[in-house]
PAKEKE-372565 format. One record per residue: residue in one letter; x, y, z of N, C-alpha, C in turn. Coordinates in steps of 0.05 Angstrom, whole numbers, plus 5000, padded with zeros to 4 digits. Layout:
AXYZXYZXYZ;...
//
This chain:
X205959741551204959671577204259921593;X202159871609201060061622201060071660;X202760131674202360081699202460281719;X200660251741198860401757199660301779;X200860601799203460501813201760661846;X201560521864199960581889202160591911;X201160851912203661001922202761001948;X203860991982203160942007205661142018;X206161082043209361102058211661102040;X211961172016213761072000213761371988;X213761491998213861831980216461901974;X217661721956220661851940220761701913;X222661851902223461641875226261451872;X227161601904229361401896229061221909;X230760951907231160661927228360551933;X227460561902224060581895223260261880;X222860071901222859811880220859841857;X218059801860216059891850216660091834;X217660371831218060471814219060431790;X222060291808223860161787222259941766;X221059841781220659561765219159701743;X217859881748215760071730217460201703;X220360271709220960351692223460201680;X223959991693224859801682223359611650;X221359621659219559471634219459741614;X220059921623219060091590215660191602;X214360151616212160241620209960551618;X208160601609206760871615205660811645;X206161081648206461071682203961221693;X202961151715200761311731200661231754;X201961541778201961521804199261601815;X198061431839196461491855196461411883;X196361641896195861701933192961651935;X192361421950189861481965189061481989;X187361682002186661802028185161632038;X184261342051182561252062183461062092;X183461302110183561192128181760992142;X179960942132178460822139179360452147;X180860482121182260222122184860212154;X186460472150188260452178187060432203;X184260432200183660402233184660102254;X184860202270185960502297187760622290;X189360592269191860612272192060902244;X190161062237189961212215191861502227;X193061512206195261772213193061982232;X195862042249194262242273194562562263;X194262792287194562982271197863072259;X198763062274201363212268202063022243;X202062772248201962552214200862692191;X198962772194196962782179198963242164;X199663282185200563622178203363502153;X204563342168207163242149206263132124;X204162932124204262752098202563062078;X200563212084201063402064202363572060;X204463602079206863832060208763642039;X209663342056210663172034209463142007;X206963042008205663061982204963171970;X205663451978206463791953208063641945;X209763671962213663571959214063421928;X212363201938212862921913211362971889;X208863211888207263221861208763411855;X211363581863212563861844214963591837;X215463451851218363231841217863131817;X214862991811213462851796213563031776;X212363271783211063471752213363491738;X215963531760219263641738219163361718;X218863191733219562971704216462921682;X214663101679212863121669210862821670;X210262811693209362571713207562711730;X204062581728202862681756202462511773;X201362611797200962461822197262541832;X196762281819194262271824193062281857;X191062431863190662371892187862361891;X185962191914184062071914183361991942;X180662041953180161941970176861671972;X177361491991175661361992176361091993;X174960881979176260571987178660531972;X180260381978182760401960182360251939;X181059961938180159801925178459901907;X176060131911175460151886175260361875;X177860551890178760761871181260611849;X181660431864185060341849183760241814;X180760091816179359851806179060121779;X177260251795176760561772178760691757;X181260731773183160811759185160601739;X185260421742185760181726184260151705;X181160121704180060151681180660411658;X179960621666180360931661182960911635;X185360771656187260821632188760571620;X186560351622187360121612189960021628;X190459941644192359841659192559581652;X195659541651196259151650197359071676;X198259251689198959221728198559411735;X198859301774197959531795200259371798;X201659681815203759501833204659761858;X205659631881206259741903208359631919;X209759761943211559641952209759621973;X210459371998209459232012208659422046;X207759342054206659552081207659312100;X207859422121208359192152206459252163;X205459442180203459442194202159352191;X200759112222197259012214194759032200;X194459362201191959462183193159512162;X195759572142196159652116196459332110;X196959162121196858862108194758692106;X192758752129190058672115187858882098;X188959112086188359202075189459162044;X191859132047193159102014192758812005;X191158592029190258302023187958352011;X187358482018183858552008182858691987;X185758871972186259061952187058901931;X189158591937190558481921187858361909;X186258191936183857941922182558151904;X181358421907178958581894181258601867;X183358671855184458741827184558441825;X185258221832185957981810183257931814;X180957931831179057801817177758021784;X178858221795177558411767179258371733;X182258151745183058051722186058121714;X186158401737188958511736191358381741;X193458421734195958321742197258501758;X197458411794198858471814200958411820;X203258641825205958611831206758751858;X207658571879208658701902211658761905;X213258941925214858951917215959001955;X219058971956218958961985221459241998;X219959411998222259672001221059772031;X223659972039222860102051224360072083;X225459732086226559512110229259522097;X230959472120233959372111233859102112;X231658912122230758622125228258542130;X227258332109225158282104224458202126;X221758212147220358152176219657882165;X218957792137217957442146219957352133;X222157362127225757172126227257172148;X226357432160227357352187227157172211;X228956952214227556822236230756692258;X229156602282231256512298232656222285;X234056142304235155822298232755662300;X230955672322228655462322226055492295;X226655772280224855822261223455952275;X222756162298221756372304223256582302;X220456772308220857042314223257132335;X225257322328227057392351225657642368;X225957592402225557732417227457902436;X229557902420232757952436233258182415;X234558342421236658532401238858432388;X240158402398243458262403243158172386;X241957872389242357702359241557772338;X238458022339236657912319238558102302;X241358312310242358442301244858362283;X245658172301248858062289247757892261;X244457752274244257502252243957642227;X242757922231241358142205244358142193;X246058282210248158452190250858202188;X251757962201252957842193252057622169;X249757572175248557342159247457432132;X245957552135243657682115244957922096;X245858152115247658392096245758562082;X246758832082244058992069245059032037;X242458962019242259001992242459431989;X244359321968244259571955242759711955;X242460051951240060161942239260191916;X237960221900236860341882237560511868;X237660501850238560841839234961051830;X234661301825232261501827232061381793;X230661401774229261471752230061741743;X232061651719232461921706230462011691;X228461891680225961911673223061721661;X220161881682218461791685216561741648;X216361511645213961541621211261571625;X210261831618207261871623205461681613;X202761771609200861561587200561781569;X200761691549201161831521199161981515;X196361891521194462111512191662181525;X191962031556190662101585192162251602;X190662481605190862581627188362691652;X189762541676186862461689186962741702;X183862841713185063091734185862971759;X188063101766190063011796189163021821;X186263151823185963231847187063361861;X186463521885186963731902187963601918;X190263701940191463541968189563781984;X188663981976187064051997183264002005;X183263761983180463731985180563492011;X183363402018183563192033183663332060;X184263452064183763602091186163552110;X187463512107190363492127190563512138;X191363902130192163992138189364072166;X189264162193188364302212186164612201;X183764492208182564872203183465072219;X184464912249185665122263188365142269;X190165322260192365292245194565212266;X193364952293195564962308198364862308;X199064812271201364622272202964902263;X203265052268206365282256208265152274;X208865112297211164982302212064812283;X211564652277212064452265213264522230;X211964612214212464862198215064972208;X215665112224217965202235220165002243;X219464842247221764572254222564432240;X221164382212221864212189221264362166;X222664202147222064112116221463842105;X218663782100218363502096219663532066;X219563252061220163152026222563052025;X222962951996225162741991227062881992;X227963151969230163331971230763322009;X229363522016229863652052231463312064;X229963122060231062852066234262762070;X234862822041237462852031239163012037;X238563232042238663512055240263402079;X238063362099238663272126241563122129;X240962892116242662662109246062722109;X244762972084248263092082249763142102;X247263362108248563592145248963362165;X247663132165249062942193251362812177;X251862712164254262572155256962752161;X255662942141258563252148258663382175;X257563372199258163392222257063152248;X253363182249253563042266254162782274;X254562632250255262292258258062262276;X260362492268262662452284262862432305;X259562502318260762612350257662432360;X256562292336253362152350253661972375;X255161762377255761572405256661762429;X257562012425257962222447255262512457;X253662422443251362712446249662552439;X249762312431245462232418243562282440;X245162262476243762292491242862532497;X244262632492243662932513242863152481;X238863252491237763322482237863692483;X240263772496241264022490242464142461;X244063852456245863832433244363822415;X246063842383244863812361246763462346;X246063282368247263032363246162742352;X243162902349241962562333242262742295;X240162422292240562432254237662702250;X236162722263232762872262231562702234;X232262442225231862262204228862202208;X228062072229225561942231222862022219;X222362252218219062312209219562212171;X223062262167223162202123224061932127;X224561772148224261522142220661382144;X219361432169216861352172215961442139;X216461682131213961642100215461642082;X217361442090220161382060220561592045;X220961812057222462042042225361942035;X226061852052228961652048229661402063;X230261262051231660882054232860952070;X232060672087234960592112237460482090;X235960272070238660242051240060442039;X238960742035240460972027242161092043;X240861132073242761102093246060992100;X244560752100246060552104248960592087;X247760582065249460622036252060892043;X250361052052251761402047253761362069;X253561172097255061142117258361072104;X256860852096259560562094260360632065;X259760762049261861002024262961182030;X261961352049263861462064267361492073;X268561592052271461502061273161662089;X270661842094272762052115271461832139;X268961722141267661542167270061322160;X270661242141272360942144274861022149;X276361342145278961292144279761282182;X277961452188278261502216277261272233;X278061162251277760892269275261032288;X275661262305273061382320271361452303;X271661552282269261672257267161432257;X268961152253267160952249266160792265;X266960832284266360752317263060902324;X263261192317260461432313259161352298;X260061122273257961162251256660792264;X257960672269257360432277255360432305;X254960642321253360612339250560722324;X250960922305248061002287247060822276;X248560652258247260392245246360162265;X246860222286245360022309243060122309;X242560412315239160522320237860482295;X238760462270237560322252236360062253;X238759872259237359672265235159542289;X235559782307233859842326230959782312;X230760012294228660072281227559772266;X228659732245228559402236227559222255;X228559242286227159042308224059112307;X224559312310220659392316218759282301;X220359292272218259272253218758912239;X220458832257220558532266218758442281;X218858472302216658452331213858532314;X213558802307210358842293209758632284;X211258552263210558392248208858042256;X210558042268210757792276208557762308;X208857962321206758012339205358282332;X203458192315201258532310199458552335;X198358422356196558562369197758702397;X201358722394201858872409202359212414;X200259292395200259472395198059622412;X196559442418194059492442194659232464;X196359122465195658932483199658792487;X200758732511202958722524204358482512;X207258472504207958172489207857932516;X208758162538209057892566206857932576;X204357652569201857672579201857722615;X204057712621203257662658202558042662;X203558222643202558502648199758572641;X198358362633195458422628194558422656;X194858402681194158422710195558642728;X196858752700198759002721196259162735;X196759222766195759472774196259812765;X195059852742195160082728193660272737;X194560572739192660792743191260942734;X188361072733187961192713186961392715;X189461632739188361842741189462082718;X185662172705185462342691186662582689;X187362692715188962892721191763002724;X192362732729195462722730196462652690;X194162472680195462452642195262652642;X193562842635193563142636196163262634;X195963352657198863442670201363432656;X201463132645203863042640203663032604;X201662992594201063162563201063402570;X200363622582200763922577205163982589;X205663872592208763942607208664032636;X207263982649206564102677205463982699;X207863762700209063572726210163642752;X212663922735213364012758216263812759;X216763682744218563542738220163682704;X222663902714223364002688223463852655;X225763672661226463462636223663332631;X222263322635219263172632218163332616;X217863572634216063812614217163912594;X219763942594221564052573220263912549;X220463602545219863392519217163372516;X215363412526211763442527211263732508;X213163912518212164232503213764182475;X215964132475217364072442216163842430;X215363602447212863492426210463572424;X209363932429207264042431207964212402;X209064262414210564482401211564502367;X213064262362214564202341214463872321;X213263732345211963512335214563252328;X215263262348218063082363219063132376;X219962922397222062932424224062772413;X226762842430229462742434228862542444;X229862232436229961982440230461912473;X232762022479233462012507230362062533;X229462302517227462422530225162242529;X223962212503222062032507222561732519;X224861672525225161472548223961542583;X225361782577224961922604221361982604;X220262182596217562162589215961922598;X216761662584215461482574215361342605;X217661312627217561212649216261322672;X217261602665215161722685212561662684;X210561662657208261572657207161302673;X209261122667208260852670208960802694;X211760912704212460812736211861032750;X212861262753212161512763208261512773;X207861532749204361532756203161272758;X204361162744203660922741200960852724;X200060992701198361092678199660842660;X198160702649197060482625199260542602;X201560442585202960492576201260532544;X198760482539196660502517196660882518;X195961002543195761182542198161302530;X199561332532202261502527202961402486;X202761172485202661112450200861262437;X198261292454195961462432196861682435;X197261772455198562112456201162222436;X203261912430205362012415204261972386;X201861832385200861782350199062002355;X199362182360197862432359199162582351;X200262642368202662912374205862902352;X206562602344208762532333209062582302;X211162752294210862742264212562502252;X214062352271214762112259213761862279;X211061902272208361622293208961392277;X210961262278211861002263209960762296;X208560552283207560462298209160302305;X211660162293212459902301214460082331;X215660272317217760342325216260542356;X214560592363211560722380211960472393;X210560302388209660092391212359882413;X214059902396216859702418217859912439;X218860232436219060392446217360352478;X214760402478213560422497212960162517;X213160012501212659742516215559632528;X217459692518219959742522220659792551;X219660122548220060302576218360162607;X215460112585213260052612214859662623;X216259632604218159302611215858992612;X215059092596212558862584212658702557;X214258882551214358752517216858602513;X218258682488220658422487223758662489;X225658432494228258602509228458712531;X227058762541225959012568226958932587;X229258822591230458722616232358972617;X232859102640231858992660228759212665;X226959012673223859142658223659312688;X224959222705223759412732225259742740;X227159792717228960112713226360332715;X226760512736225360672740227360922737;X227061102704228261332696228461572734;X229861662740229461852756229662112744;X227562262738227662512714229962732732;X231162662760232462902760235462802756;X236562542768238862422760239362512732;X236562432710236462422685237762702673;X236062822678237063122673238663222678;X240163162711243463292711245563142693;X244662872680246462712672247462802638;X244762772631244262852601244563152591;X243163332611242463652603243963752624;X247263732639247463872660248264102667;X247364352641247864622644244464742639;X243364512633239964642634239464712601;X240964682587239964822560237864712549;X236764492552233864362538231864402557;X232564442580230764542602229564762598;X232165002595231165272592229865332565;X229765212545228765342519225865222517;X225765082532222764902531220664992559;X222365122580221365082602221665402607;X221465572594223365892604221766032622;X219165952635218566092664220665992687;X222565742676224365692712227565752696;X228065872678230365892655231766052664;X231666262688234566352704234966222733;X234266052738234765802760237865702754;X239365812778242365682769242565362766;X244165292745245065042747244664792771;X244864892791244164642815241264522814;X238864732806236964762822235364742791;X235464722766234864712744232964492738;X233864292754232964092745230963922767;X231464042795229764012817228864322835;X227164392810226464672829226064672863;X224564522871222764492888225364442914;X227164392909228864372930230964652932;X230164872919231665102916230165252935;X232265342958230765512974230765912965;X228065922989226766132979227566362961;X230066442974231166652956232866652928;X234166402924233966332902231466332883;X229166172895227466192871226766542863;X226466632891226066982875226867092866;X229467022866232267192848231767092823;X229566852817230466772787227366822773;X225466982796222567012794220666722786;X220966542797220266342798217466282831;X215166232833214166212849212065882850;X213965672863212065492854209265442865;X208665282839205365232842203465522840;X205065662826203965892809205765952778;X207866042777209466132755210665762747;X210765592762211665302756210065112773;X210064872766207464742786209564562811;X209064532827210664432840210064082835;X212163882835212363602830209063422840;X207063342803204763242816205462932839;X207862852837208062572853211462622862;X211762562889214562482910215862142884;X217962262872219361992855220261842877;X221261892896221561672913219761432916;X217961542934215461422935214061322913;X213561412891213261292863214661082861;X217761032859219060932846218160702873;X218460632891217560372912214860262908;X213060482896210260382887210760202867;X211960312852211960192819214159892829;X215759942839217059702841215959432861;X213659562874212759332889209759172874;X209459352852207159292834209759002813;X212059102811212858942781214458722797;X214458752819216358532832213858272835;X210358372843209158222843208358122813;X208858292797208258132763210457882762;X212657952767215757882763214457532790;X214357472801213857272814211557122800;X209057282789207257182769208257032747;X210657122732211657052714213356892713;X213356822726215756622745214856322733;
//
């Protein structure tokens, strides 16, 4: 048997259905990546996406070569590169593991009809979720729009399947060998080399994955329900960009938690590890809601926000994409997602409100900016996130919370340390005044060489006044919806 294995978001070998099933049968094996965004539109990896998925897919063709296995890469329709490459080496299946997103699902509908009408035998496979998005459903047989339940019903009812074990080894095709193509004919990577941050901030790939994995289990999970917030610390998993391109399973995750005997012997250990497997399932919601509602990713789940009075001054998005509000904790998360190509969760809360209530800017705007700028641009998880904050979409109660970025910042950052490493023209500003320059009188700011609305910009909008705007705009949705 011959099978031709279409490789997407799924860049590992372990907790690999599709793979498995590939080498479960005894099969000669042939991996292929193909580049056609054409099919992800709107939704086609952005740049900083686009810097990660080719350092990963070095990553996965040196993983591949050790087990004397290549990784075919190809650009153009997927359908009839897949159709060409199927013929080529006589294939008896194509097989893949399953996509969620809107455009990878009417694209892999359209990939499935073009191979079976050409005669092939198609096998799908469902990795990648700790719960399948269409088994999931409420008591009435819908979609859940709640957390709470859709969480207890996942992990009391349902329970997560095992992982997978990796392929101790791949079977080639015995006497084809196709040429592999270049990852640099695909262009990824930037001609103008502005991703070195990012380079400097990571290691993509499955190993680095694992890597990570280790280093949070052996320190940061103990102390995650005490620091996930505060973006000074070194207190989240930095998981997300190797889960978005399945460098590693939530079920691997999942798995490495709850085997864990030092997390189970300790009652707080597991208390830390039990609030992480919530943001997991966090994650699982999103790509629940996607599912089940795809055109919310351009358009609001609570129709009464399609009449919001939205703003759309060009100057102020600006501002607030370059880090230079004039609002520290704001700018701090704008330059490290400039910079490095991810923000601290906490932050992009914070971020995310200022946009929408602060300025009161289109919550569309701020998603295309993070599927730009994001090296883990997961749409579902983009997608609930923002709609979330702007309090339109689902859960969002209470939808009218207006972040106050300076409360925020003495609460989360209150010695300044994510301030100052992101923000270091106001970075000898004592502690009081760190986080609301603009209320630091004169001689302070010169002792710390600070001059605003020159060396820092002084605040583009009064949050007070913002925050009464924004609340007299959602109080009139909020009676709409009534």
């Amino acid at each position: 048997m011959t099978i031709l294995y279409w490789i997407r978001n799924d860049l590992r070998l372990d907790d690999n259905a599709a793979l498995s099933y590939a080498v479960q049968e005894g099969a000669h094996l042939l991996i292929v990546w193909v580049w056609d965004p054409e099919a992800e539109k709107p939704w086609a990896p952005g740049a900083a996406s686009q810097t990660w998925l080719d350092a990963s897919l070095r990553e996965l063709r040196n993983d591949l070569h050790a087990k004397q296995q290549q990784l075919i890469v190809r650009q153009g329709d997927s359908a009839t590169v897949l159709l060409k490459l199927a013929h080529d080496i006589n294939a008896d299946h194509v097989v893949w593991n399953d996509c969620w997103e809107p455009s990878g699902r009417r694209r892999d509908r359209a990939v499935h009809a073009a191979l079976k009408a050409a005669g092939l035998d198609v096998k799908t496979f469902k990795s990648g979720l700790l719960f399948d998005p269409e088994s999931v459903t409420n008591k009435q047989g819908g979609p859940y729009q709640v957390f709470t339940p859709f969480w207890k019903h996942c992990v009391d009812t349902i329970g997560v399947s095992a992982p997978l074990k990796p392929p101790r080894a791949l079977t080639p095709l015995p006497a084809i060998k196709l040429p592999e193509g270049t990852i640099d004919e695909i262009k990824l990577r930037p001609s103008v080399r502005w991703d070195k941050g990012i380079h400097e901030a990571w290691a993509p790939g499955e190993r680095h994955a694992h890597e990570r994995l280790k280093q949070f289990l052996a320190n940061g999970i103990k102390r995650y329900k005490d620091q996930r917030d505060c973006p000074g610390e070194d207190g989240v998993s930095r998981l997300s960009p190797y889960l978005h391109f399945g460098e590693i399973t939530p079920s691997r995750i999942w798995d490495r938690i709850h085997s864990s005997k030092a997390l189970q012997a300790s009652g707080a250990a597991a208390a830390q590890a039990d609030a992480f497997t919530r943001q997991l399932c966090w994650r699982e919601f999103a790509h629940h809601l996607l599912y089940h509602f795809p055109d919310t990713t351009d358009h609001p789940l609570r129709p009464e926000f399609n009449d919001f009075p939205w703003n759309t001054n060009a100057s102020m998005l600006e501002a607030w994409q370059k880090g230079r509000t004039g609002y520290p904790i704001v700018d701090a998360g704008m330059r490290e997602l400039w910079q490095t190509g991810w923000m601290h969760n906490r932050v992009r809360m914070i971020v995310a409100s200022f946009l929408t209530k602060d300025l009161m800017i289109p919550w569309q705007e701020g998603t295309r900016w993070f599927w730009d700028t994001l090296v883990d641009a997961d749409l579902a998880n983009n997608t609930l996130g923002w709609q979330w904050t702007a309090g339109c979409g689902a859960d969002a109660a209470p939808y009218f919370r207006v972040f106050n970025p300076v409360s925020q910042g003495n609460r989360y950052d209150p010695d300044g340390a994510y301030v100052r490493r992101w923000v270091p023209e106001i970075a000898d500003l004592p502690d009081p005044w760190i986080h609301r320059p603009w209320e630091a009188a004169g001689d302070v700011l010169s002792a710390a060489g600070v001059t605003l609305g020159d060396h820092y910009p002084k605040p583009i909008v009064d949050h007070a006044a913002a925050r009464t705007r924004a609340l007299r705009a959602y109080d009139k949705v909020k009676k709409k919806g009534a």
